[in-house]
FIDRENMAR-523477 format. One record per residue (C-alpha): x, y, z; chain; residue in one letter; residue number from 1. Coordinates in Angstrom, 1 decimal, decimal comma. Example, Ala and Ser with C-alpha at 12.3 -4.5 7.8 and 13.67 -1.06 7.14 Angstrom:
<recs>
east|north|up|kette|rest|nr
12,3|-4,5|7,8|A|A|1 $
13,7|-1,1|7,1|A|S|2 $
</recs>
This chain:
<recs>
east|north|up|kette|rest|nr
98,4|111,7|80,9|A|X|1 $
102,1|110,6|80,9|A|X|2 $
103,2|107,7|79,5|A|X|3 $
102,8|104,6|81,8|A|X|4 $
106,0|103,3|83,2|A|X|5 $
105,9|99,5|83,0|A|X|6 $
107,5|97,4|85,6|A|X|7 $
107,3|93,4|86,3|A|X|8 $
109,5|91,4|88,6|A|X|9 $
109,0|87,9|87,2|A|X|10 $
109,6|85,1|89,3|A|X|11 $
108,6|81,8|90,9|A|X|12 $
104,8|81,7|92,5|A|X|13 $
105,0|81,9|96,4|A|X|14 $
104,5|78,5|97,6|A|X|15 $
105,4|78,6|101,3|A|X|16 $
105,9|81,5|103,9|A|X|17 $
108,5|82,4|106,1|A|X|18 $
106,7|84,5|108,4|A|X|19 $
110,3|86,7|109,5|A|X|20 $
111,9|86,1|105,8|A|X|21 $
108,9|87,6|104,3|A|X|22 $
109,4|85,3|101,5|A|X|23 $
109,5|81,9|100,2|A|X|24 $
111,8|79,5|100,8|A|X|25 $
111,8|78,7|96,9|A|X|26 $
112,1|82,4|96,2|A|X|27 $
115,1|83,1|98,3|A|X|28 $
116,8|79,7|97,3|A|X|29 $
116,5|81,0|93,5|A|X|30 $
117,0|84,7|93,9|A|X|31 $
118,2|86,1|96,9|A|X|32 $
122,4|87,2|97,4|A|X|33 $
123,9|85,0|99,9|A|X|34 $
124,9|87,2|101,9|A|X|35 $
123,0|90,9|103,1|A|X|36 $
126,6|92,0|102,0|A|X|37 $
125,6|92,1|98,4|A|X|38 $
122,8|94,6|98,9|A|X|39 $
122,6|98,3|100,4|A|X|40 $
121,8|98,1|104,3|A|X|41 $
119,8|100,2|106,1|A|X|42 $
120,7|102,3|108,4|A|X|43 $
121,1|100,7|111,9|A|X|44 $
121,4|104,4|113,4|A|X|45 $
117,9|105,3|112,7|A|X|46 $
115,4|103,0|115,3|A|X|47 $
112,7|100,9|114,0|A|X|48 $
110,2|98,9|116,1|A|X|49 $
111,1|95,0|117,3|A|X|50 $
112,5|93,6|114,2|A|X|51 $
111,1|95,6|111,8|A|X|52 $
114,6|96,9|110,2|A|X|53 $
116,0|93,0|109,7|A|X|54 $
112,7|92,0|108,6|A|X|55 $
112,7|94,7|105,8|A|X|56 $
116,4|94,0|105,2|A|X|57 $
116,1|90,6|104,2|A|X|58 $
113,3|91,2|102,1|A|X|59 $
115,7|93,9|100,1|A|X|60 $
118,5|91,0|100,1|A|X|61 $
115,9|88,3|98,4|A|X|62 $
113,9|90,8|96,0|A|X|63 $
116,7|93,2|95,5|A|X|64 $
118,1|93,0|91,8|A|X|65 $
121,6|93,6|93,7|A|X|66 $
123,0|90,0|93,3|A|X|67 $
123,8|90,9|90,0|A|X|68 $
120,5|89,3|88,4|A|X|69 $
119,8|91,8|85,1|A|X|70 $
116,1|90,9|85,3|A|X|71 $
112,7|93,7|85,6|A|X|72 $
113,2|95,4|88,7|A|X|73 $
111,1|94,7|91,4|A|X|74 $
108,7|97,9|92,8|A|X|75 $
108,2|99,2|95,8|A|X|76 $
105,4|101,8|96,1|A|X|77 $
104,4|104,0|99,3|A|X|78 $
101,3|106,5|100,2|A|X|79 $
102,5|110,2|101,2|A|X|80 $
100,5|111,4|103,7|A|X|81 $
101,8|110,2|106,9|A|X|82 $
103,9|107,5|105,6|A|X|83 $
106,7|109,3|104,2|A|X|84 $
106,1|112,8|106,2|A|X|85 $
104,6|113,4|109,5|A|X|86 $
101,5|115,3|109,4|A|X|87 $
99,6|116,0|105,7|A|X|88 $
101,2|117,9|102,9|A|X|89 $
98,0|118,9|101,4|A|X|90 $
96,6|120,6|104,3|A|X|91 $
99,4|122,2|104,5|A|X|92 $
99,4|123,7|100,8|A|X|93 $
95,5|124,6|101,5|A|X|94 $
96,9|126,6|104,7|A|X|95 $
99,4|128,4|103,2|A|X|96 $
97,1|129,1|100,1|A|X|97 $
94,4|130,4|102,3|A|X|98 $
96,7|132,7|104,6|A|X|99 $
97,7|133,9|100,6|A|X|100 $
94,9|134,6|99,1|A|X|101 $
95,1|131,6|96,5|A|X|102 $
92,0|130,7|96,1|A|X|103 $
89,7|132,0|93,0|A|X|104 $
86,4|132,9|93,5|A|X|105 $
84,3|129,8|91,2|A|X|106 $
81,6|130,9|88,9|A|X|107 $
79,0|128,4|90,9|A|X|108 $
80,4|126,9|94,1|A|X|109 $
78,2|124,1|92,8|A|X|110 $
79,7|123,0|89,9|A|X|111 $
83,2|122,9|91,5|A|X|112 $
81,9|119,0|92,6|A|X|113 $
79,5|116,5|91,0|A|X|114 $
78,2|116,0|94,8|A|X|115 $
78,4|119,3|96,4|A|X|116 $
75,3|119,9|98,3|A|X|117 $
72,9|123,0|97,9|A|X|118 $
73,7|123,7|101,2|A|X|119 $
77,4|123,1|100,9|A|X|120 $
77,1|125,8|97,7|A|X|121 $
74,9|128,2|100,4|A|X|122 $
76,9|128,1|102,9|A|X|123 $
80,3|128,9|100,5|A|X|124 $
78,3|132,0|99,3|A|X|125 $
77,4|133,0|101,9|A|X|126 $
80,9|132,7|103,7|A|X|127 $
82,9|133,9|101,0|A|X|128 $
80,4|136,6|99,8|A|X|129 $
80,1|137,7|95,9|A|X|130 $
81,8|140,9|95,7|A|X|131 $
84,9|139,6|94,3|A|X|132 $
84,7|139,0|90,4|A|X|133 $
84,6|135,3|89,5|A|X|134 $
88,1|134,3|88,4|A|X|135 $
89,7|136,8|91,0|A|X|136 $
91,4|136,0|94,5|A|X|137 $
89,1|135,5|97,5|A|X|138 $
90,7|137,4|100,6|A|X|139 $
90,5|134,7|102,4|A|X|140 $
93,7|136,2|104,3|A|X|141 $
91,2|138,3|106,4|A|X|142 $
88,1|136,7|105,5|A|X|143 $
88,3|133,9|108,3|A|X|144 $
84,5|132,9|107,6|A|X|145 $
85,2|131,9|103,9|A|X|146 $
88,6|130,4|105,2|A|X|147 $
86,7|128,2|108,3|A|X|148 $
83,9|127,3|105,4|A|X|149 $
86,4|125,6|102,7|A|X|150 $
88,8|124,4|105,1|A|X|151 $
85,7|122,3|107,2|A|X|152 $
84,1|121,5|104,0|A|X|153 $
88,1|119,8|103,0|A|X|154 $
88,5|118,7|106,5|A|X|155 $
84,8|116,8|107,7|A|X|156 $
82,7|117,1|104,5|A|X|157 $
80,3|119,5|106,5|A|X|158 $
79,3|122,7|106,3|A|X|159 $
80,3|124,9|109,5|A|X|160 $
76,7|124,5|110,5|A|X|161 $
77,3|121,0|110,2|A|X|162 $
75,2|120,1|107,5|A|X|163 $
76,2|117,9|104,8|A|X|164 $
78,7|119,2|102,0|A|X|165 $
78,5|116,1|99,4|A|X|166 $
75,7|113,5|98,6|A|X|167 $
74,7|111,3|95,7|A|X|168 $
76,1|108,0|94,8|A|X|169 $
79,9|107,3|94,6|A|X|170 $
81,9|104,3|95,1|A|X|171 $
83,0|104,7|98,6|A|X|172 $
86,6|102,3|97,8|A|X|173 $
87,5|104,4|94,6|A|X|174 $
86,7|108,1|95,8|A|X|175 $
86,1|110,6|98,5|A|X|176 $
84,5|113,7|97,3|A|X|177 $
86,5|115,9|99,6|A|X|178 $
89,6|114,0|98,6|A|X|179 $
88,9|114,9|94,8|A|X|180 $
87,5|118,1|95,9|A|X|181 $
91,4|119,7|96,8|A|X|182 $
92,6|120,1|93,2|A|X|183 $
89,0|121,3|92,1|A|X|184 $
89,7|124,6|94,6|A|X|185 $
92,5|125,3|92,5|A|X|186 $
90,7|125,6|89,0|A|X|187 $
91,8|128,1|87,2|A|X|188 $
95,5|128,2|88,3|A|X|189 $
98,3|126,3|86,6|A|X|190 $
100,1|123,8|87,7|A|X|191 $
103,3|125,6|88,3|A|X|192 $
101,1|128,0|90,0|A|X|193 $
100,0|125,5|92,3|A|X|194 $
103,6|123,9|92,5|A|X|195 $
104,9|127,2|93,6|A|X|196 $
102,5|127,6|96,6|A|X|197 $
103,3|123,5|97,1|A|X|198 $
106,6|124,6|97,3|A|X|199 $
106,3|127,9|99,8|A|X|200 $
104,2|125,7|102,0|A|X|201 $
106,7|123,3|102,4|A|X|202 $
109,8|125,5|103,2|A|X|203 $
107,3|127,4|106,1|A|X|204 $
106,0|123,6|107,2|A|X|205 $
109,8|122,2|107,6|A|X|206 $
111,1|125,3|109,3|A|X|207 $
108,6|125,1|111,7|A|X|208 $
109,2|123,3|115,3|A|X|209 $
108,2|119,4|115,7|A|X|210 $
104,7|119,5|117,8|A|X|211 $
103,9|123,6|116,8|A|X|212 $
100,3|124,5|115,2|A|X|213 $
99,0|126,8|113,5|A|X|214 $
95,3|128,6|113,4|A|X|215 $
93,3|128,8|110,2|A|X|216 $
90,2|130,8|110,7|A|X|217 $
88,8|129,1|113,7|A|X|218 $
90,7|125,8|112,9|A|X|219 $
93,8|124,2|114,6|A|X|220 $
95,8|122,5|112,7|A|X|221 $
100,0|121,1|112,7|A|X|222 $
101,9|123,6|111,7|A|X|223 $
104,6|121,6|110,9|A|X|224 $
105,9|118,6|108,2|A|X|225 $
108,5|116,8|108,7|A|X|226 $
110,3|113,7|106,1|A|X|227 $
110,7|111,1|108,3|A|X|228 $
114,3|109,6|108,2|A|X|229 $
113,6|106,1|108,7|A|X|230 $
111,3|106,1|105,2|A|X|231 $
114,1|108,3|103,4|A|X|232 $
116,7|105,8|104,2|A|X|233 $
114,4|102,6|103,1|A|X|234 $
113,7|104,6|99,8|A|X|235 $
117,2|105,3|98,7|A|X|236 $
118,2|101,4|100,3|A|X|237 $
115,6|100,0|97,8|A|X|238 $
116,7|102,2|95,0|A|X|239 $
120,2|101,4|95,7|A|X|240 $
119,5|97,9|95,8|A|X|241 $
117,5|98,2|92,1|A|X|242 $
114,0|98,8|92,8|A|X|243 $
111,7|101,4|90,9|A|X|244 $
110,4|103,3|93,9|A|X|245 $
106,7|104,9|93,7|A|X|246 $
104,4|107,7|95,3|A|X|247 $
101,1|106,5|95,3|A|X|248 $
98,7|109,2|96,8|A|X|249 $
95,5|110,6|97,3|A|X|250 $
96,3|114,3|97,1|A|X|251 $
97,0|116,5|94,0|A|X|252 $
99,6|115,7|91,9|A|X|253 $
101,3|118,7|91,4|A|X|254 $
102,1|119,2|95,1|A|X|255 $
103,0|115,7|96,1|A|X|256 $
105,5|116,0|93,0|A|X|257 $
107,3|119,1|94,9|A|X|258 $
107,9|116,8|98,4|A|X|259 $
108,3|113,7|96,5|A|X|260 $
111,5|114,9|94,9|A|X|261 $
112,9|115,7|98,2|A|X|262 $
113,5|111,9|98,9|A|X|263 $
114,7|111,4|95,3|A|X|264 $
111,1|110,8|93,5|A|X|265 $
110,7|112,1|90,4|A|X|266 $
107,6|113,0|88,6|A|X|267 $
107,7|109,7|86,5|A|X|268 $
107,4|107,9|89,7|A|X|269 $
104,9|110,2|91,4|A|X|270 $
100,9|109,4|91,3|A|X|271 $
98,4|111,4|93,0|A|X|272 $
95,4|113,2|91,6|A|X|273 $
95,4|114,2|87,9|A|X|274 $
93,7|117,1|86,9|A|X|275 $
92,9|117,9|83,3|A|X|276 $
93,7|120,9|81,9|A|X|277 $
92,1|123,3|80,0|A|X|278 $
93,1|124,8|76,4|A|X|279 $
95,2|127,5|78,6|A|X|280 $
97,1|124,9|80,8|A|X|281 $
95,0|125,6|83,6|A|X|282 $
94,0|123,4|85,8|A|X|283 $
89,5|122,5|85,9|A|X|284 $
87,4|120,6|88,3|A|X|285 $
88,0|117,4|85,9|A|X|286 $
90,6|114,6|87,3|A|X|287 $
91,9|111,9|84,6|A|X|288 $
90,4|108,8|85,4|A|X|289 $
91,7|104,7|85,7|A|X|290 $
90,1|101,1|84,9|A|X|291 $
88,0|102,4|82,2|A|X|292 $
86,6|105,3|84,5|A|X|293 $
87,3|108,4|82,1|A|X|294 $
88,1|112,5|82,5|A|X|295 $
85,3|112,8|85,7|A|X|296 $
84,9|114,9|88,4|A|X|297 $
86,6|112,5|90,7|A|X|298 $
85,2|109,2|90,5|A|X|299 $
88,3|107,4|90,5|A|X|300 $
91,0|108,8|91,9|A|X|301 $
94,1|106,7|94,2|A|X|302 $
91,9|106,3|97,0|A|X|303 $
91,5|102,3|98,7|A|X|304 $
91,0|100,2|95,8|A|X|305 $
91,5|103,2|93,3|A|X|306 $
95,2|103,0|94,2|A|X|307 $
95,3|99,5|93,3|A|X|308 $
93,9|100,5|89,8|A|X|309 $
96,6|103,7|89,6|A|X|310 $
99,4|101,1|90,4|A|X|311 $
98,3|98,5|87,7|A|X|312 $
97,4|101,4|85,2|A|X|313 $
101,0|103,7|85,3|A|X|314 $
103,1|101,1|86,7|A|X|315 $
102,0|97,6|84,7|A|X|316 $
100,2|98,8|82,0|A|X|317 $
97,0|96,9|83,0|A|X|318 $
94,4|98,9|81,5|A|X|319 $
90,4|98,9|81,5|A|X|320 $
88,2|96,9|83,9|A|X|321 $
91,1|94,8|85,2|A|X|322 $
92,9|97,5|86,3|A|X|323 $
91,0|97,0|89,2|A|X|324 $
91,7|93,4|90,2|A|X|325 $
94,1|92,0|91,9|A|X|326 $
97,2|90,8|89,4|A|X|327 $
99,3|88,2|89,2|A|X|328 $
102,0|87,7|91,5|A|X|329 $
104,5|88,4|88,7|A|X|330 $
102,8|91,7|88,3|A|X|331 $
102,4|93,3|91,8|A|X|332 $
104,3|95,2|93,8|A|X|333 $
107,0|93,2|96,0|A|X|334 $
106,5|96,2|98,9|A|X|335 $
104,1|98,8|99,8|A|X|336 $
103,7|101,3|102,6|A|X|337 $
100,7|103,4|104,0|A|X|338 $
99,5|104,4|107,1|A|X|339 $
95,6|104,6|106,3|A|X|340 $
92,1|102,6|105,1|A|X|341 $
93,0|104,4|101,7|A|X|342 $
96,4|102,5|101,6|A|X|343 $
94,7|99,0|102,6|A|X|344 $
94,5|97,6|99,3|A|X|345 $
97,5|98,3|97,5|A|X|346 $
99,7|97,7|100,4|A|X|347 $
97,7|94,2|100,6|A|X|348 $
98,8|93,5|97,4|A|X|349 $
102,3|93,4|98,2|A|X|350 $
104,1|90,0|97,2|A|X|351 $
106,8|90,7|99,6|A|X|352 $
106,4|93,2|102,7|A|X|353 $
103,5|95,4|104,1|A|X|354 $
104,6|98,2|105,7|A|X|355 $
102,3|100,1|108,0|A|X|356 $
102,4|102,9|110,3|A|X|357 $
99,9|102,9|112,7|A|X|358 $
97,8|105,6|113,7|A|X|359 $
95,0|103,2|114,9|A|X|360 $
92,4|103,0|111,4|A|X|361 $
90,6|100,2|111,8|A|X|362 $
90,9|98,1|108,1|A|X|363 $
94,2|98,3|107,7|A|X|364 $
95,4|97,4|111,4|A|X|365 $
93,1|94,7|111,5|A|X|366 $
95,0|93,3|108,2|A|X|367 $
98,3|94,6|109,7|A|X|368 $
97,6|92,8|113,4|A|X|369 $
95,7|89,7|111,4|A|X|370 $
98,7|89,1|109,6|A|X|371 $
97,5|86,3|107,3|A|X|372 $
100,4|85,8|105,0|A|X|373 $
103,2|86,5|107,7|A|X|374 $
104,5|89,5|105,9|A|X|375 $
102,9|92,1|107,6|A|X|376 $
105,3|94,4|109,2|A|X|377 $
103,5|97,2|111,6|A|X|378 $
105,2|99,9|113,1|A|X|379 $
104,3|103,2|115,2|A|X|380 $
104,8|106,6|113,8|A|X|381 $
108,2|107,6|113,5|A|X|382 $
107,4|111,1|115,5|A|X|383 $
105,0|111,6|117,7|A|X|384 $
103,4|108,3|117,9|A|X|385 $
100,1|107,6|118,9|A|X|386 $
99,0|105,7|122,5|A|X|387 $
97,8|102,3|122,5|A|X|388 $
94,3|102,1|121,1|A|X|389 $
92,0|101,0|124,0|A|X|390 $
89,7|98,4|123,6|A|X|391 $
90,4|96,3|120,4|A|X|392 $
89,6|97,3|116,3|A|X|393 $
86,0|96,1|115,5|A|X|394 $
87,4|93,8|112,7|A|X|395 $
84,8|91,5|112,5|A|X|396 $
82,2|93,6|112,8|A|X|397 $
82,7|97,3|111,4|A|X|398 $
86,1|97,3|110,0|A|X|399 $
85,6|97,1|106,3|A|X|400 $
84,8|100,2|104,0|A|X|401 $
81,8|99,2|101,9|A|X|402 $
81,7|100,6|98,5|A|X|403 $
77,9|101,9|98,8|A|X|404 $
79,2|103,5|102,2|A|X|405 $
79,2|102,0|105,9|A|X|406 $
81,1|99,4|107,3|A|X|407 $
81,1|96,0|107,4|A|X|408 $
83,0|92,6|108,5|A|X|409 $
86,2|92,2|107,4|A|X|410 $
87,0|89,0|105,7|A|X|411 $
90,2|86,9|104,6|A|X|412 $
90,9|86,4|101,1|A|X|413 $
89,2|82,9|101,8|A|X|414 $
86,1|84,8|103,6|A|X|415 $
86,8|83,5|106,4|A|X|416 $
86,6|86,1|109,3|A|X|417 $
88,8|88,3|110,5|A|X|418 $
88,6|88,6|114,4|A|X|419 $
88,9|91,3|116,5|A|X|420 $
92,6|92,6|117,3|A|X|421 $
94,1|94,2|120,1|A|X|422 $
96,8|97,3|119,5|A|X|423 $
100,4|95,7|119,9|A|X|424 $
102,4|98,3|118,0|A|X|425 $
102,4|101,7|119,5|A|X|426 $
</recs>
């Protein structure tokens, strides 16, 4: 595991709100530039919803070390998946990896997951047959039954007969076995194996049209990723303006590491799923593990309140059980974008903006819409937005993601309720 990368942007304790500002009145009487001048703007060419651009802006101008102050940087940290690029960069590396015969053929289906199901492990034999010697490439190329079968099993957790793929006990808030399940298809490769087919993946996935799909087996899928040029802009604003920028994702390290660096993320700054490595460099079903969780098969990975735990681990140093509680102000994050329930968390724990795209999931719009510190700051997909939600987001009855599984009320930090909330952002 890399070395954690220790950040802390020490300052006054938020006494009062100012619901536009974002911030404090004490905090931008002691820290902020006095005029937006002093810090990087962003671009006023690229549209934003309402006043989501000014509302951003000021919170760069009042956290932003550009006044001169010589202090810890502040840190921003944002999810991947449909919050820096449009449409999901791991599908698209398990496409392109399935149309090119990627995939090794496991010794026992089984033991490529702690929770795969004997029917799950059935149905993958029985898809993907057992003529190819363990170790060697499936032709999943032409084999579109062993293709449909893994892709359905990474895409619903169910069999294509439907059946169940995982079961057993997990923490529902720190893993999803499907989630942790990617990098696992990909034991026995390297990881600049699995960077290079990251790489080809993306260079198909941007050359393709906005809106195009593409068929996989007898799945339809986008066939095309795009960076969206509103989050580029706010990254390299907040770098310019001194803030440590972070991925924080749920996909495999190694290929979020090969988009990341196209908005000027390095791999220090990048955290997705770790996956240990054999004697050989190759890459096993284990993923590293955070808040005292060790080398598992995916019991902790950035996923809801495991992103929380990734942040405080790499990025403060917190380490053991209070890696995953909430920190001091002093040591969270000043901004943090998602677009999903797995983002909810971490982008809650934001001291100074909470960025979300909405594509209409049901915890983290009811926190977006509920707005209970005033620094919420929701805003449609960049391309290809979705319509207004009908009806309204069951948030105080079925909005919350219960760690034995289900869903629950969603409550304030001071447990009282959050009510229903009707889609204003689309």
């Amino acid at each position: 595991m890399r070395n954690s990368h220790v950040a802390a942007w020490t300052s006054a304790v938020v006494t009062a709100l100012v619901a536009t500002a974002l911030v404090s009145p004490a905090a931008a009487a002691t820290s902020a530039p006095t005029g937006s001048e002093k810090c990087p703007q962003l671009s006023k060419k690229l549209p934003w919803y309402g006043q989501n651009r000014d509302r951003l802006q000021r919170m760069i101008d009042e956290r932003g070390t550009c006044d001169g102050h010589h202090g810890p940087r502040p840190v921003a940290a944002f999810d991947w998946d449909n919050t820096v690029s449009k449409n999901d960069v791991t599908d698209a590396t398990i496409a392109w990896s399935l149309e090119h015969d990627k995939i090794l053929r496991p010794a026992s289906w089984k033991k490529t997951s702690k929770w795969l199901t004997d029917d799950a492990d059935k149905a993958l034999t029985a898809a993907c047959g057992t003529a190819v010697p363990v170790g060697a490439p499936l032709p999943t190329s032409t084999d579109t039954d062993c293709t449909d079968e893994i892709f359905n099993i990474r895409e619903s957790g169910r069999t294509m007969s439907g059946a169940a793929a995982f079961a057993g006990d997990w923490n529902h808030r720190r893993t999803v076995p499907q989630y942790a399940w990617v990098p696992q298809l990909f034991a026995g490769h390297t990881v600049p194996e699995l960077q290079s087919y990251a790489a080809a993946a993306r260079k198909e996935a941007l050359a393709a049209p906005v809106g195009s799909t593409r068929t996989l087996g007898t799945h339809t899928i986008p066939g095309y990723v795009r960076y969206y040029d509103q989050q580029r802009d706010l990254i390299r604003t907040l770098q310019r303006a001194g803030f440590d920028v972070y991925i924080v994702s749920a996909g495999s390290e190694p290929v979020t590491e090969v988009w990341s660096k196209g908005v000027g993320i390095d791999r220090a700054h990048t955290v997705a799923i770790r996956s240990v490595l054999d004697s050989r460099g190759r890459i096993t079903t284990y993923n590293e593990g955070c808040g005292g969780v060790g080398r598992t098969q995916g019991e902790a990975i950035p996923y809801i309140d495991g992103k929380r735990c990734w942040i405080n681990q790499e990025i403060y140093g917190v380490h053991g059980k209070s890696a995953w509680h909430k920190q001091r102000w002093g040591k969270r994050i000043a901004l943090g974008g998602g677009d999903a329930d797995t983002d909810v968390t971490f982008v809650g724990d934001a001291t100074g903006a909470h960025l979300v795209l909405n594509r209409n999931k049901n915890e983290l719009m009811c926190r977006a819409y509920d707005n209970a510190d005033g620094r919420w700051v929701a805003n449609p997909m960049f391309i290809e937005p979705l319509p207004r939600k009908t009806g309204t987001y069951p948030c105080s009855t079925a909005a919350y993601n219960k760690p034995e599984g289900g869903f629950g009320p969603l409550l304030r930090d001071d447990g009282s309720l959050v009510p229903d909330q009707r889609d204003s952002v689309y």
